[in-house]
C-alpha positions in Angstrom: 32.5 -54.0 101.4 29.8 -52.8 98.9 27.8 -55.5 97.6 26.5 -52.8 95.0 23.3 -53.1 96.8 21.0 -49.9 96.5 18.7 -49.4 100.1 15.1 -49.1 99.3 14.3 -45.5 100.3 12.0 -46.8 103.3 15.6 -47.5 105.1 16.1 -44.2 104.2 17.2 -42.1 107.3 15.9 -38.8 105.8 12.1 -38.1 106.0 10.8 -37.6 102.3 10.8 -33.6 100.8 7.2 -32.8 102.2 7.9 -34.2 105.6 11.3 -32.5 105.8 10.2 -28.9 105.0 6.7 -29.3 107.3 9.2 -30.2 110.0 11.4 -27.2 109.2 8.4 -24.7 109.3 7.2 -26.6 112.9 10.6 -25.8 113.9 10.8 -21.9 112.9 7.4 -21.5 114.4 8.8 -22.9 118.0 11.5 -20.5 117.4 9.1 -17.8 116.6 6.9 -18.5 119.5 9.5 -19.0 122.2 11.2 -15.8 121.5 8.0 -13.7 121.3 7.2 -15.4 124.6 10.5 -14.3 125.9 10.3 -10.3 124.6 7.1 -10.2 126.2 8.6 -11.4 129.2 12.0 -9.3 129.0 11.1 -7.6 126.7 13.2 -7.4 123.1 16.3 -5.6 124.7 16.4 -7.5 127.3 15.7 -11.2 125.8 18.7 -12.9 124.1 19.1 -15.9 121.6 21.1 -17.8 124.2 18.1 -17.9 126.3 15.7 -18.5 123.5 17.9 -21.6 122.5 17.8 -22.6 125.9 14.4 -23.1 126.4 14.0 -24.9 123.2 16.6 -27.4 124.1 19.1 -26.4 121.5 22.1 -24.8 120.3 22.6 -20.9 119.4 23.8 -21.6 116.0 21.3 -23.8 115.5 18.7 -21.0 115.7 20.4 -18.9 112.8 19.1 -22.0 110.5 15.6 -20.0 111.1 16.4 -16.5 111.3 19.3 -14.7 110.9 19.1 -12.5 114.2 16.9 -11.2 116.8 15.9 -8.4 114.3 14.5 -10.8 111.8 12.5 -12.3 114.5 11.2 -9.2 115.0 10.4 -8.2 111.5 8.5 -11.3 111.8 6.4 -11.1 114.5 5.4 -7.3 112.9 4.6 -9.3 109.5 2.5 -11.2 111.5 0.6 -8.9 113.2 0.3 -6.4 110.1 -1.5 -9.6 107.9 -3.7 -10.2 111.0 -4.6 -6.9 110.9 -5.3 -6.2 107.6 -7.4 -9.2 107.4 -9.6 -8.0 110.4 -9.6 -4.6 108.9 -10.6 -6.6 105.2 -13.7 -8.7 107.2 -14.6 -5.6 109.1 -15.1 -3.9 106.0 -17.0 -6.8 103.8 -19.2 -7.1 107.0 -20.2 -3.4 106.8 -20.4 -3.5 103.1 -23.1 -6.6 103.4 -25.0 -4.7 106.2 -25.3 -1.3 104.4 -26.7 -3.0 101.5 -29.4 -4.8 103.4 -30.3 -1.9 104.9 -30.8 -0.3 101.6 -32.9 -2.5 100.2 
């Protein structure tokens, strides 16, 4: 049955490389968020990856194609937090640094 015909790659079923990883990173972030919704809510004892797949709609295994457990999810969410802070804490500091000068002059 193969005619030895090659399908351009616009009939292509997969998205090209760019497309496919900017939907896999959409995809960990809705994984990301829903959880941290849910420890806030039930906080992280309390909240399970059944009910984080749930309200996204999908499978439990199909959340370990983002993270690897609850704990990674987690780590991330402190990651997070510790860049937001150090970049608050590094504008803080540049602000002050531009203010004392002026006042020096």
């Amino acid at each position: 049955m193969d005619d030895g015909h090659i399908p351009s790659s616009s009939q292509s079923p997969w998205l090209p490389f760019q497309s496919r990883r900017r939907a896999r990173d959409e995809k960990r972030e809705a994984v990301l968020r829903t959880a941290v919704a849910l420890f806030l809510e039930q906080g992280y004892h309390g909240a399970t990856l059944n009910e984080v797949a749930r309200r996204l709609n999908i499978t439990k295994p199909a959340l370990y194609n983002y993270f690897r457990g609850k704990d990674e999810i987690l780590y991330e969410c402190w990651s997070i937090g510790n860049e937001l802070v150090d970049d608050c804490i590094a504008e803080t500091s540049a602000a002050g640094a531009r203010d004392s000068t002026s006042c020096a002059s």
